[in-house]
Each structure stands twice: as structure tokens, then as C-alpha cells.
N, C-alpha and C positions, 0 to 999 in steps of 0.2 A: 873213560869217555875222553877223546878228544876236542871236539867243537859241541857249541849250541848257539843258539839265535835266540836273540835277549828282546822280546816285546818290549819297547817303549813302556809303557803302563806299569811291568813289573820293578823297572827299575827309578820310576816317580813316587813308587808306595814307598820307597826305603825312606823321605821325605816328607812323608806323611802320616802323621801319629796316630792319624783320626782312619785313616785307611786299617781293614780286617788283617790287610799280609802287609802291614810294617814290619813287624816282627823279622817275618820271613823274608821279605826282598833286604831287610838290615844283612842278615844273616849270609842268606844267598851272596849279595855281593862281597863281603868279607871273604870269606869261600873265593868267590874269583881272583879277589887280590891275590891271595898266596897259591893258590891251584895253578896248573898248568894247561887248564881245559880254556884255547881258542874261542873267544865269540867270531860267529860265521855273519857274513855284511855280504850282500850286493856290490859288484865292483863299482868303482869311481870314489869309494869312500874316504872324505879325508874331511878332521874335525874343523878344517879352515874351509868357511861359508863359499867363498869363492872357491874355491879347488873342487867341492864335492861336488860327487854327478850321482851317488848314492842315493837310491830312496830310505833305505833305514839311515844314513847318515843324514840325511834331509831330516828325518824324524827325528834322530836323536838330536842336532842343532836347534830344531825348534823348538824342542817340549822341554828338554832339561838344562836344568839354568847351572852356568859358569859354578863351580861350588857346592853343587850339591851330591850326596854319594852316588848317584848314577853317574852324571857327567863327568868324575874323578875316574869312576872306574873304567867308564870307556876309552877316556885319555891316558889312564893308563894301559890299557891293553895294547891302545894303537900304538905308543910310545915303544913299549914291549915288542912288539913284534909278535902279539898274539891274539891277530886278528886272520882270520881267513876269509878270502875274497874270492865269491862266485856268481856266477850269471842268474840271474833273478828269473829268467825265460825256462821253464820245464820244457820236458816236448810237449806236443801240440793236445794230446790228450790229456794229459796231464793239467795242464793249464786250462782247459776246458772244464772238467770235470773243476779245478779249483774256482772258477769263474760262479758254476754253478751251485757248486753249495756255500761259499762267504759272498755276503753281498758287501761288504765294506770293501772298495778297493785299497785301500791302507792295508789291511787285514790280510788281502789276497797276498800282497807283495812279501811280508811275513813269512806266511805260507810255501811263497814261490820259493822264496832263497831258502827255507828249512828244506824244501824239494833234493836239492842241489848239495847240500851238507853233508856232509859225512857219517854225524852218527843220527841226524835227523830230529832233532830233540827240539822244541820251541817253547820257551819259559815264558810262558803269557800268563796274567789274571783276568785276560777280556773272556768275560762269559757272554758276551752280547753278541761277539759273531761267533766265537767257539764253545756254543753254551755244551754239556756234560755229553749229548746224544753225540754231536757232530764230532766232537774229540774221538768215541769208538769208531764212530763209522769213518774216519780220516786216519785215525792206524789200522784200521782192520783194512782199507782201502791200497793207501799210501804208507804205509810202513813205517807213519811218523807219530813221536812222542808230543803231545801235547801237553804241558805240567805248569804246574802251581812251583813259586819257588819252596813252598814247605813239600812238596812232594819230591823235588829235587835233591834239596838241601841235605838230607844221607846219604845222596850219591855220589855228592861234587868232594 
């Protein structure tokens, strides 16, 4: 595996005892520390508030606090140089079709830049926009990995 696109949400449970996948986002991101597998961003990304034009970088300044194990690991990736930076814009169908089945726009954006990545992989615990049905019919569709960090965490 190369790259993945890290939901916001999976890497908040690593902080949260009381969350079902602490366990597993502890885990998973431990794993990214010493792995060599890329998280994939939206361009404009940069963890200083003012510089970013990123929407998962928007996301991850605002939901992940200074010190905790997600915010660490993102800072450290960018630090690393092992972030990959793509256009958030699918083609036109493509984006359509993603418009149409995630109503969260947050979600869609997500989605869009997993679009664009490499090996298309998206490490989400949001069952609300990606509940269980929409995860097959969006690989079966789009050729994209939608997982649980326990369902990752053998791979990484």
C-alpha cells in the first residue's frame, strides 16, 4: 500500500476510550508512525491555520486538538514528507454520482480526494454517511476501499 485518506472521526477514536474503535485507531496510527504508507490530502494543505486552503486540512485543524494521537500523527507525516497532495475535483461524473449518494458535504470531500489517490483506500468509522450497503455499492462502483481501522490494521 502506498497512500490512504484518513477520515477525521477515525483518528479522534485513538482519544477516546469510551469510542468501540479506540482500540483500533490507537493501533492503526502506531502503524503509520513507523510504516511508510502516505496519507493522501486535498491540495493547499498545511497544518498552519493561516496557510491552509485544504478541506481535510480545514478538518483536521479544527477537530483534532494540539497533542492528541491523531494531531501528532499528522504532524508528523507532514513533517516527513509523507503526505500526498491531490485535487479534490473527480471528473464530472464521477462527482456527480458522489454528490448523489453522500449527502454530507464534508463526507463527499473525503470521498472526492480518495477519488484521486492512488491506491483509493478511505479509513473512515462514519457509518452515517458510509453506512455498510453504500461502502459495496462505492467499491463495486468507484473501485474504492472504504474500512474500519481494525479492518486495515493487518494490512498497514
Amino acid at each position: 500500500m502506498v497512500d490512504i485518506v484518513i477520515d477525521t472521526c477515525t483518528l479522534k477514536h485513538a482519544d477516546d476510550p469510551k469510542s468501540k474503535y479506540f482500540e483500533y485507531s490507537v493501533i492503526f496510527i502506531q502503524k503509520m508512525f513507523i510504516n511508510t504508507i502516505n496519507c493522501t490530502v486535498d491540495e493547499g494543505f498545511s497544518m498552519d491555520e493561516t496557510e491552509n486552503t485544504s478541506y481535510l486540512g480545514y478538518e483536521y485543524i479544527k477537530h483534532l486538538q494540539p497533542g492528541t494521537l491523531g494531531y501528532r500523527l499528522i504532524t508528523h507525516l507532514a513533517s516527513n514528507g509523507r503526505m500526498d497532495f491531490v485535487s479534490n475535483k473527480p471528473i464530472n461524473n464521477i462527482k456527480n454520482y458522489i454528490e448523489q449518494i453522500i449527502r454530507n458535504k464534508k463526507d463527499r470531500m473525503f470521498l472526492r480526494v480518495t477519488c484521486n489517490s492512488t491506491d483509493k483506500v478511505l479509513a473512515s468509522h462514519d457509518f452515517t454517511d458510509y453506512q455498510i450497503k453504500k461502502r459495496r455499492t462505492i467499491r463495486r462502483d468507484l473501485e474504492i476501499s472504504i474500512v474500519t481501522a481494525e479492518e486495515i490494521n493487518d494490512e498497514i
